[in-house]
N, C-alpha and C positions, 0 to 999 in steps of 0.2 A: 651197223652204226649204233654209235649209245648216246641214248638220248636221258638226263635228268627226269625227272619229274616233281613239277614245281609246283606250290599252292599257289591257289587263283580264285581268290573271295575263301567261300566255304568248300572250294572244288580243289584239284587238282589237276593236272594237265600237261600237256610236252609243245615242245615249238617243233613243229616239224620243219626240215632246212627249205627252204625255196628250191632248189636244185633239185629235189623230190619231190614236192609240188609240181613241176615243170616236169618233172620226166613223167607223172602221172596224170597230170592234163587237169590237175586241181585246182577249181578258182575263190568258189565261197561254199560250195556244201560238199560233202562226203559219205558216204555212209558208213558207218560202224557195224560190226558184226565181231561175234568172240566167235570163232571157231575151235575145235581142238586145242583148247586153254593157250588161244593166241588172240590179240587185238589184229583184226584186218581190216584195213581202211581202201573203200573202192569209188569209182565215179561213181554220183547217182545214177540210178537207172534212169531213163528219159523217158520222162511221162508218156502214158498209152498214148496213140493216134497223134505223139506231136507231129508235125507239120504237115498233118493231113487236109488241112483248109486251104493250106498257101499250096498245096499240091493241086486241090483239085481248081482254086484259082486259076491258078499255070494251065491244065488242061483245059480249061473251061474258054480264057485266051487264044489258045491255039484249036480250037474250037474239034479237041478232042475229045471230046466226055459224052459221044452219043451212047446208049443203052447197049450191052454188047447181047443181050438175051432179045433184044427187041420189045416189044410195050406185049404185055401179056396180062389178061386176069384171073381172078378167082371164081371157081363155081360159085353161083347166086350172087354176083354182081352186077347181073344184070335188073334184080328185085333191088338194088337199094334207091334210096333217092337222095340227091343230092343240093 
């Protein structure tokens, strides 16, 4: 596909078609990289540990989230005070 490239303030830029947006699952961010003297445009990557809370929420609910190792200490934990 050929796409113009348009001034925009002091920048320059392309409209990318909606139909490519859609097929790429693009909605407000993208991330840019030049590869191999090419523009490539891809999803964000999804922040570390996203929906690690509402996970263990859900577990926590279904009152799965006992210790799989069992409650264990450290040598000289029995010298601390609490």
């Amino acid at each position: 596909m050929h796409v113009s490239i348009r001034p925009i303030g002091n920048s320059r830029g392309i409209v990318i078609p909606k139909p490519l947006l859609t097929q790429l699952g693009l909605v407000d961010q993208a991330d840019l990289t030049v590869e191999d003297g090419a523009l490539v445009i891809r999803k964000p990557a999804s922040p570390a540990r996203a929906g690690w809370a509402d996970a263990a929420k859900a577990l926590a609910l279904q009152q799965d989230d006992a210790l799989l190792l069992g409650d264990f200490g450290n040598e000289g934990d029995e010298d601390l005070q609490w």
